[in-house]
C-alpha positions in Angstrom: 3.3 -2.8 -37.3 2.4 -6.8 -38.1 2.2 -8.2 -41.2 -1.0 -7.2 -42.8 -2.4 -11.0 -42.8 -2.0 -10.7 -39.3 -4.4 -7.9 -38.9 -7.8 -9.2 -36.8 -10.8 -6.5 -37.2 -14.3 -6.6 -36.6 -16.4 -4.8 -39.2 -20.2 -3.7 -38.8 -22.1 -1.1 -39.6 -19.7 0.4 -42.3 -17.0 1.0 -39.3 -13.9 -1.2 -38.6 -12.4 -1.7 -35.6 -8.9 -4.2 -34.3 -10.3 -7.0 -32.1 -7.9 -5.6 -29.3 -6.4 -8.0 -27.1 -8.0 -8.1 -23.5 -5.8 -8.0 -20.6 -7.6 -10.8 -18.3 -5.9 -14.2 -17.3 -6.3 -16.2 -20.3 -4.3 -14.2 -22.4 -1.5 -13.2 -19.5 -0.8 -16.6 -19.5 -0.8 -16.6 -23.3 2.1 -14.4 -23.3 3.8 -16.3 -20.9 3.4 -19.2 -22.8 5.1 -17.4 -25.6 7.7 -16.0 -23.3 8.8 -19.5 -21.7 8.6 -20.7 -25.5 11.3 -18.1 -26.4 13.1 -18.0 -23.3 14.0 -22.0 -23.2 14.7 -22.1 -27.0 17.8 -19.8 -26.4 20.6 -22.0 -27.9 18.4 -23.7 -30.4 17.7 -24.0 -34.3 14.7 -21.7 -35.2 12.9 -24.7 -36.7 12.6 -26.2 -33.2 11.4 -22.8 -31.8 8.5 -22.4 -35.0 7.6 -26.4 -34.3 6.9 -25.4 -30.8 5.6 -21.9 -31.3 2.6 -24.2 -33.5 2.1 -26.2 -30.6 0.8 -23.2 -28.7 -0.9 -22.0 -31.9 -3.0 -25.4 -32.1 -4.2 -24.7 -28.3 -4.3 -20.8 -28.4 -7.9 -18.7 -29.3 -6.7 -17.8 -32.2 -3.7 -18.4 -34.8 -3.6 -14.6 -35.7 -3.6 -13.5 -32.3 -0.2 -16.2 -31.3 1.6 -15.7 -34.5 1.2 -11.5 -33.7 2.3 -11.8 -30.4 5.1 -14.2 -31.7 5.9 -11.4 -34.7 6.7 -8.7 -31.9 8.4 -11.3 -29.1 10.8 -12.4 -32.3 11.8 -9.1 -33.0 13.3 -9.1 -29.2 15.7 -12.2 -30.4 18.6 -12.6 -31.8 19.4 -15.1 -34.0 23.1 -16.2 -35.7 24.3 -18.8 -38.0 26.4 -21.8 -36.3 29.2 -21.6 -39.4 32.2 -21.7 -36.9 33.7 -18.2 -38.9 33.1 -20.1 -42.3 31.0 -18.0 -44.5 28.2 -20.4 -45.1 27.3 -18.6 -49.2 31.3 -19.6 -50.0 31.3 -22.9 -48.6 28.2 -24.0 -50.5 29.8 -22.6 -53.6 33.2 -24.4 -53.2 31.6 -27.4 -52.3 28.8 -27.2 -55.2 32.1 -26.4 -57.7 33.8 -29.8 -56.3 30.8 -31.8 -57.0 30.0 -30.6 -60.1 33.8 -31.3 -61.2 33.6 -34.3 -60.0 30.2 -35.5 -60.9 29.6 -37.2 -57.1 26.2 -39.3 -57.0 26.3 -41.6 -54.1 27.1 -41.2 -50.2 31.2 -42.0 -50.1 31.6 -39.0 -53.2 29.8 -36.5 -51.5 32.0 -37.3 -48.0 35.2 -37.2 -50.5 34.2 -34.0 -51.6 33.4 -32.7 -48.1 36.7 -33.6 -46.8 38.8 -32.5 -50.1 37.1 -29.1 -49.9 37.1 -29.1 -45.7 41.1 -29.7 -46.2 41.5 -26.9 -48.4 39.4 -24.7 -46.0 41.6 -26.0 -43.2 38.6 -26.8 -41.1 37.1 -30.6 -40.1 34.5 -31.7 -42.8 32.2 -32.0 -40.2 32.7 -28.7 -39.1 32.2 -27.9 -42.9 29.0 -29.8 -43.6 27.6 -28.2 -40.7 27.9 -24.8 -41.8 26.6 -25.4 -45.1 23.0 -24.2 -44.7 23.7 -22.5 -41.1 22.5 -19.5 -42.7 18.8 -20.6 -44.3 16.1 -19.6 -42.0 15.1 -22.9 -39.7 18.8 -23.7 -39.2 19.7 -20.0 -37.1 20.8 -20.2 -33.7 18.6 -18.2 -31.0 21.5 -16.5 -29.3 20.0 -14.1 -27.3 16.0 -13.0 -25.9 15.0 -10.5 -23.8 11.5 -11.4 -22.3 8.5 -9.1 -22.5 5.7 -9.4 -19.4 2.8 -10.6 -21.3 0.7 -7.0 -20.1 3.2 -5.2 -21.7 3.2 -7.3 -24.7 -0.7 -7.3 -25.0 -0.5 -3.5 -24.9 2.4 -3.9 -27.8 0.0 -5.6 -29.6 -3.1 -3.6 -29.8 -0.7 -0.4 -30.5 0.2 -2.8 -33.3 -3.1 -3.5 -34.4 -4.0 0.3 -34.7 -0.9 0.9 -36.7 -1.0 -2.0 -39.1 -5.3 -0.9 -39.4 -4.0 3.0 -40.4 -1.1 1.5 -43.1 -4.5 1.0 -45.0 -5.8 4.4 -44.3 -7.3 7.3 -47.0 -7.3 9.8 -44.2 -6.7 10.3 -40.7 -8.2 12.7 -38.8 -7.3 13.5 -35.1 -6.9 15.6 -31.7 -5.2 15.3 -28.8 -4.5 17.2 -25.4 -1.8 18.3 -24.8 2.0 16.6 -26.3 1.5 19.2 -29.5 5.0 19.6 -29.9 5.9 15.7 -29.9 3.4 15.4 -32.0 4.4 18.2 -35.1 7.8 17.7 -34.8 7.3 14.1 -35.3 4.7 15.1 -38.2 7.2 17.3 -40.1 10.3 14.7 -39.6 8.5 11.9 -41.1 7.3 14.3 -44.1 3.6 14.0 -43.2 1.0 16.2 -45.4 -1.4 17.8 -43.0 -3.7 20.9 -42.3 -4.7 22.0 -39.0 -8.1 23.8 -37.8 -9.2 24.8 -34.1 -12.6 23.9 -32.9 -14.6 25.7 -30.7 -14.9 23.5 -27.1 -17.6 21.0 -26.3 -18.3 20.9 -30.4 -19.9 17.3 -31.0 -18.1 14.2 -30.5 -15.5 16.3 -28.9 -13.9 13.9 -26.4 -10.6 15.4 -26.5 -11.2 18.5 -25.1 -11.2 19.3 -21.3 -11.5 22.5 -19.2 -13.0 24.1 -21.9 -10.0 24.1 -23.8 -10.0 24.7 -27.9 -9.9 21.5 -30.1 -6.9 21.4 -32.7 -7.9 19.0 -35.1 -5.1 17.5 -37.5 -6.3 15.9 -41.2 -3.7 14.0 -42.7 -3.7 12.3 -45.8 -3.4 8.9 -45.5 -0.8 6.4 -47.8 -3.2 4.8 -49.9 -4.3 8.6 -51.1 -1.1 9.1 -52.8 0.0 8.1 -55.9 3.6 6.6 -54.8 5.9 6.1 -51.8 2.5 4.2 -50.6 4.3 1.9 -48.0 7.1 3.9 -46.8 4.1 7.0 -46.1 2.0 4.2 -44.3 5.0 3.3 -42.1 5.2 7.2 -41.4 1.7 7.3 -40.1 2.3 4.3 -37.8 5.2 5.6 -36.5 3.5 8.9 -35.7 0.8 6.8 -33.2 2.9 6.8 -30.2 3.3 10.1 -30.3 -0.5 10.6 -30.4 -1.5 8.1 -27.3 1.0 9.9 -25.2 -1.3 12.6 -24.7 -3.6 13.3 -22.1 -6.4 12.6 -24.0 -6.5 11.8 -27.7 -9.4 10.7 -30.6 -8.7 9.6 -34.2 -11.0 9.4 -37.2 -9.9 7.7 -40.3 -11.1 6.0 -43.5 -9.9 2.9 -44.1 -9.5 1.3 -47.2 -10.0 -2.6 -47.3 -8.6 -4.0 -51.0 -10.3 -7.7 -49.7 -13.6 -6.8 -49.5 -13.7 -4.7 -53.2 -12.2 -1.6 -52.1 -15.6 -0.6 -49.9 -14.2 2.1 -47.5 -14.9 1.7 -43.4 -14.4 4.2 -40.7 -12.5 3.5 -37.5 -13.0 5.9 -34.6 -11.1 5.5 -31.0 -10.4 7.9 -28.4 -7.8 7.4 -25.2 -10.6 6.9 -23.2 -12.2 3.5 -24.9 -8.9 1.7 -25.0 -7.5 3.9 -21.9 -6.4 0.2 -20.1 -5.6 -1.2 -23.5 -2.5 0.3 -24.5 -1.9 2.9 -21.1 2.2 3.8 -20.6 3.2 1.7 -23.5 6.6 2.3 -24.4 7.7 1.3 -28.2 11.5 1.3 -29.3 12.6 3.9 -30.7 9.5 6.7 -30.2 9.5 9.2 -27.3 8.3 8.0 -24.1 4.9 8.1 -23.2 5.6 10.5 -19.8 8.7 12.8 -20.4 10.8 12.8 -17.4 11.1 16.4 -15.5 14.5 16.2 -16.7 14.1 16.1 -20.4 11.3 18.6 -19.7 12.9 21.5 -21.7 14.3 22.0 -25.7 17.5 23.1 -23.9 19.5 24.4 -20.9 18.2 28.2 -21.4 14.7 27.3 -21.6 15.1 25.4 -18.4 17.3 28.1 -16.4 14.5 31.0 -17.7 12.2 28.4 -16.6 13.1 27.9 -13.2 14.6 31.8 -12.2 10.8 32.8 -13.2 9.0 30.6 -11.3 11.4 31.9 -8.1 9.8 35.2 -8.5 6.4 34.5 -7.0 4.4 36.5 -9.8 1.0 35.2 -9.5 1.4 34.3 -13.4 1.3 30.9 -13.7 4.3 29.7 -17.0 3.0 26.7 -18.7 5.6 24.5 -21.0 4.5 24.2 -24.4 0.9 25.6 -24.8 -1.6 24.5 -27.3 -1.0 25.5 -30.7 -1.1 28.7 -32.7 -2.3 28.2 -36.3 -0.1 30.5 -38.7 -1.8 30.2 -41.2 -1.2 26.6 -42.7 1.2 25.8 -40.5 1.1 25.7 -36.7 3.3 27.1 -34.3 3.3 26.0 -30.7 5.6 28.8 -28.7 7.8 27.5 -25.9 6.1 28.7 -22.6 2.8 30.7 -21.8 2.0 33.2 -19.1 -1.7 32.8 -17.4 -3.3 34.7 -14.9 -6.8 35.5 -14.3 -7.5 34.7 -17.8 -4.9 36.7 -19.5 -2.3 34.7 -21.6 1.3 35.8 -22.8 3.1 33.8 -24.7 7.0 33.5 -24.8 9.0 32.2 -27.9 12.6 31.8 -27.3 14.6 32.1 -30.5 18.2 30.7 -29.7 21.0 29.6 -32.6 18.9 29.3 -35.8 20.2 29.4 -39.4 19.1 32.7 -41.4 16.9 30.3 -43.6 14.8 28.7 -40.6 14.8 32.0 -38.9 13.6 33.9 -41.8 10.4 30.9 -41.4 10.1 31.5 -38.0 9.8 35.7 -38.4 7.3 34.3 -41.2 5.1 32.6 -38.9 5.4 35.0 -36.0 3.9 37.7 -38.5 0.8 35.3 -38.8 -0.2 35.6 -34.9 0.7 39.2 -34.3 -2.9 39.1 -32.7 -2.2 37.8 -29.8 0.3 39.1 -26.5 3.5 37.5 -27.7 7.1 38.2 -25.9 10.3 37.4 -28.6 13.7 35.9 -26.7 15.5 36.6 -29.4 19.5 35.9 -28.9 21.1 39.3 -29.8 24.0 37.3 -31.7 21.4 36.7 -34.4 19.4 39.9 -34.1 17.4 40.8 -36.5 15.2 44.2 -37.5 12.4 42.5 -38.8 11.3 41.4 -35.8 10.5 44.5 -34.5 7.8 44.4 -36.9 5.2 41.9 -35.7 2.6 43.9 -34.6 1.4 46.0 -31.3 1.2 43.1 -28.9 4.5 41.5 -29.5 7.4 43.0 -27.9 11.4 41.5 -28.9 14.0 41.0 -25.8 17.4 40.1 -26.7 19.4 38.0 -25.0 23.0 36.4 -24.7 23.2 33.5 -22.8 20.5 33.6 -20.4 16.7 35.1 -21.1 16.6 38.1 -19.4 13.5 37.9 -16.2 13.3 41.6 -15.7 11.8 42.9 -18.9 9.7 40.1 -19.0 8.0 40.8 -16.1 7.8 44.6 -16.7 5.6 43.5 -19.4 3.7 41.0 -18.1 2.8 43.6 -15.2 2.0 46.7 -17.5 -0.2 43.9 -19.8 -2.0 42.9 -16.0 -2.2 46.7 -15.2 -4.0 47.5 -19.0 -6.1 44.3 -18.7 -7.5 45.2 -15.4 -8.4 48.6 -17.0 -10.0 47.5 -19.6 -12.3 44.6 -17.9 -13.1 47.3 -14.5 -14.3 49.6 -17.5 -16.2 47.0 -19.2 -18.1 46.0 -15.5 -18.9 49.0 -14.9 -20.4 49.9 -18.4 -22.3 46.9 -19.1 -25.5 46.0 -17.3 -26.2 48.7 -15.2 -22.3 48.2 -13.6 -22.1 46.6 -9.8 -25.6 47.3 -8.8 -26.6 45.3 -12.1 -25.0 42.0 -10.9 -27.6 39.4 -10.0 -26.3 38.3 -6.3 -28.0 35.5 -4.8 -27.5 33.2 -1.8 -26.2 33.8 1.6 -22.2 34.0 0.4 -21.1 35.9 -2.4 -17.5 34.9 -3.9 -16.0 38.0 -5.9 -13.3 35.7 -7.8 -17.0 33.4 -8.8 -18.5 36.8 -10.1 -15.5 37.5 -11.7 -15.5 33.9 -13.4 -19.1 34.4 -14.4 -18.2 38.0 -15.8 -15.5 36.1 -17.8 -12.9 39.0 -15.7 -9.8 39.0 -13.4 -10.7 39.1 -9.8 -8.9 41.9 -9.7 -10.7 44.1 -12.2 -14.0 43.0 -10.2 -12.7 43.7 -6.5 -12.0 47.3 -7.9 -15.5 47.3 -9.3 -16.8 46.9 -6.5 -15.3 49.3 -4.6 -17.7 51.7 -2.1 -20.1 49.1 -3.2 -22.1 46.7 -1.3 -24.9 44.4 -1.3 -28.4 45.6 0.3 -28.5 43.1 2.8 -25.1 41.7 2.8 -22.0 42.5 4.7 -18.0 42.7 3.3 -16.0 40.0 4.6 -12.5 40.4 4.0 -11.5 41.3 0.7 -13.4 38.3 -1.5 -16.6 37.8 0.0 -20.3 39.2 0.8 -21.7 37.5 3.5 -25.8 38.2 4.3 -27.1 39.4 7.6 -29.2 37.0 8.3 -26.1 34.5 7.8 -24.3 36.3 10.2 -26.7 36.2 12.6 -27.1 32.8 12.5 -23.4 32.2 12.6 -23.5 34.4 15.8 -26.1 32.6 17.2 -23.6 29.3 16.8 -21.2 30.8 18.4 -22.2 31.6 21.6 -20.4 29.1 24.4 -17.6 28.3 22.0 -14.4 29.2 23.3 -11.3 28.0 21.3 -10.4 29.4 17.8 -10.4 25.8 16.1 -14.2 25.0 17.8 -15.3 28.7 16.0 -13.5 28.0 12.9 -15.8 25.0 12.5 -19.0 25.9 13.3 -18.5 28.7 10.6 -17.7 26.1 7.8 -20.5 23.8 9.1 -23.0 26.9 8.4 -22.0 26.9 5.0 -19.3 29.6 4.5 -16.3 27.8 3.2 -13.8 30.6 3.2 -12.7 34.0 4.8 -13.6 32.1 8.5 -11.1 34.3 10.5 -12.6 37.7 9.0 -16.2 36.4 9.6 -15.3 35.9 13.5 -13.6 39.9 13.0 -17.1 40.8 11.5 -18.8 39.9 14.3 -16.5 41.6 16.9 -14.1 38.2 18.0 -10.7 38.8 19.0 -8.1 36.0 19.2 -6.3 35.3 22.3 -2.7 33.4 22.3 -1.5 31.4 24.1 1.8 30.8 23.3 2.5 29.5 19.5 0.6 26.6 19.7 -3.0 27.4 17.5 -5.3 24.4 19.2 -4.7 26.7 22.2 -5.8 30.2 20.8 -9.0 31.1 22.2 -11.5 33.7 21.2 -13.0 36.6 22.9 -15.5 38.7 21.6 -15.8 43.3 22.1 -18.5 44.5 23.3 -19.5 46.7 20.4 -18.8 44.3 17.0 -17.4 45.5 13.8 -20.4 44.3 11.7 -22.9 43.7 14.1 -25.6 42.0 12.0 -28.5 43.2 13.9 -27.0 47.2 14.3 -25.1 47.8 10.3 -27.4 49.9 8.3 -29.1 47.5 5.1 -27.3 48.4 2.0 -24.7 50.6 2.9 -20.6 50.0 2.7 -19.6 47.8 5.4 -15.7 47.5 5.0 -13.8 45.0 7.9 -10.2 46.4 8.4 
């Protein structure tokens, strides 16, 4: 954070924003300014540094804005006292003790005191006199700076100004996407209070969410809505920011408190996107990096072994790190790895070396989300009986050493196998089944009717089986392509020779997919060549598969 009289805000309209620094040219060279400021005073008395750091203030946009930047360049420095190994606090109070026991008033009694105590000190009196005040403020030495490009420093700054703004918060509000475990475990180490709800996506003002996602929202009480520990709760809540902007996408709400203007009460509201460029990939000392490196991906060395031996498998379930959160209740729980496919989710919660008491909370919380498909990797050094009791969909594995793959994907395929089931049964019951699906255009895409179904592709292709379209024709195992289409298509194709030529006109006549079954629909064989494929030619029988003009309207056309 800066020092509150550093803050700059614009208020209007009851809301409160920082006045952000902008990254354009002027203010580059501001920070370089500042930089080259820094930089050449290395080896100077901080006074000399401050009387040239007001020089820059005089000529700068604003005094607020220099001495911020200057707040966060100093804390890059390095400063020592020049007292040659003499502790300056001692030497003032020998020398102070001399004089005031020998009552010096003039010029030669002070030097005779000087060089009485400097003698007993066994150092030169002018050694001495120098080290005197080496420790007061203006006299420190810059030692040592390490320069800051003035982009990143700008972007230092507006983080700064955001922080400093929420020290003075009532309440903060906020959501982000993605970075959920960051983001509570820096919560719950810096002792924040907070409740948690989800939100149902593309609710108002919701810029947070994306892919029709759920919105968590987090409410935290903010350090000027407690009674005590005010500043050390308000440095909390700064710290936690970082952690917030690394996300994805991210938007905070808070009520800000401003003591200067009676203690009226503004809002401030920003999202990622608005100050996207502002503070983008800014990296603060001491916080988590914005981007986590593939390497620290993972809690620990079993998470990333189970990690990586799934993902060899080839299951068709795709294993996302760190879903979005569960709420337990009042708490929130955000389980190590997810399972998706075709809209199903499985969740995976490794449990490795915990003590009783934490593990005791965790079968606590676990009991709060029995609803939904959760798999337990629980090592077997630490088993335990209650967690056997979580509820239908949530199945314990034990371990010792590694997470076993086997049983997880046993379950994952039995959970496929009873999802299937229950969404083919659900086609067929509702609406008048298969023949009740409103089918337009000249391609039909089986995975898009199973989107707009809300089902696996799989549960509709076996729907669909035996079945149809009046007027359409099955192309390959995802698609309905019309007659009339195929005609056309057929039409195209006459003259074209080479596979590559055919391939092309079919994706020019508007069907993106399935363009090697289409040319099998209409009776086209491919003829090699050798290996090379811009040499394959095509050749069609004399009787097609599904000729357009001879299949019977309505009745099941299957290609083999």
């Amino acid at each position: 954070m800066l020092p509150s009289n550093l803050l700059r805000v614009k208020i209007s309209g009851g809301k409160i924003r920082p006045l952000y620094a902008a990254l354009d040219s002027d203010h580059v060279a501001l920070g370089q300014s500042l930089n080259d400021v820094y930089r050449e005073g290395v080896g100077r008395k901080k006074g000399e540094l401050i009387d040239r750091l007001k020089g820059v203030e005089n000529h700068g946009p604003d005094f607020k804005l220099v001495r911020g930047l200057s707040a966060l360049l100093e804390r890059r420095c390095v400063f020592e006292a020049d007292s040659a190994g003499i502790n300056p606090m001692e030497a003032r109070r020998a020398v102070f003790r001399e004089a005031s026991r020998s009552r010096a008033s003039s010029t030669e009694e002070r030097e005779k005191v000087l060089r009485e105590v400097s003698t007993r000190l066994g150092v030169p009196a002018e050694v001495l006199e120098r080290a005197l005040f080496s420790d007061v403020d203006d006299e420190l030495i810059l030692r040592r700076f390490e320069p800051l490009d003035s982009q990143t420093l700008l972007k230092r700054y507006n983080l700064s100004l955001m922080q400093t703004l929420l020290f003075k918060a009532l309440r903060v509000e906020f959501s982000a996407s993605g970075n959920w475990k960051n983001i509570f475990r820096e919560v719950k180490w810096l002792g924040l209070i907070y409740s948690v709800e989800r939100q149902a996506a593309g609710s108002a003002g919701d810029k947070a969410t994306q892919g029709g996602q759920s919105r968590f929202v987090v409410s935290l009480d903010g350090p000027l809505s407690l009674f005590k520990m005010t500043e050390r709760y308000g440095t909390a809540m700064a710290r936690l920011l970082p952690r917030i902007i690394a996300a994805d996408s991210w938007s905070i709400n808070a009520e800000i408190l401003a003591r200067s203007r009676g203690g009226k009460v503004y809002s401030f509201e920003v999202d990622g996107e608005e100050v996207k460029e502002l503070v983008a990939d800014v990296r603060i000392e001491g916080s988590l990096p914005a981007k986590r490196s593939s390497a620290g991906l993972y809690d620990s060395t079993t998470e990333a072994n189970f990690a990586r031996a799934f993902l060899s498998f080839g299951t068709g379930w795709t294993l996302r790190r760190e879903p979005e959160p569960l709420i337990a209740g009042t708490h929130v729980m955000i389980p190590d790895f997810a399972f998706d496919k075709d809209g199903m989710r499985v969740y995976l919660e490794v449990v490795g070396f915990w003590t009783p008491e934490y593990l005791e909370r965790k079968v606590a919380k676990l009991s709060l989300v029995s609803g939904v498909d959760m798999i337990i990797a629980a090592d077997e050094r630490l088993a335990c009986s209650r967690l056997k009791r979580l509820g239908e969909k949530t199945i314990v594995i034990y371990y010792d050493g590694e997470v076993p793959i086997k049983p997880i994907i046993e379950h994952l395929r039995e959970r496929e196998v009873s999802v299937v089931s229950e969404q083919v049964e659900r086609i067929r019951s509702e609406g008048g089944g298969a023949r009740g699906l409103s089918l337009r255009g000249d391609t039909i895409s089986i995975d898009e009717l199973a989107e707009q179904r809300g089902v696996s592709a799989a549960a509709m292709k076996i729907a669909l089986q035996g079945f149809v379209p009046e007027g359409y024709v099955k192309v390959g195992d995802h698609l309905f392509v019309s007659r009339s289409k195929l005609g056309e298509i057929d039409g195209r194709l006459e003259g074209a020779e080479m596979l590559s030529e055919a391939l092309e006109i079919i994706e020019a006549s508007g069907v993106k997919q399935e363009g090697g079954k289409v040319l099998e629909a209409l009776g086209y064989t491919s003829v090699w060549d050798g290996l090379e494929m811009d040499k394959v030619k095509i050749s069609k029988k004399e009787t097609p598969i599904a000729s357009p003009a001879s299949a019977t309207p309505g009745s099941h056309t299957d290609t083999p």
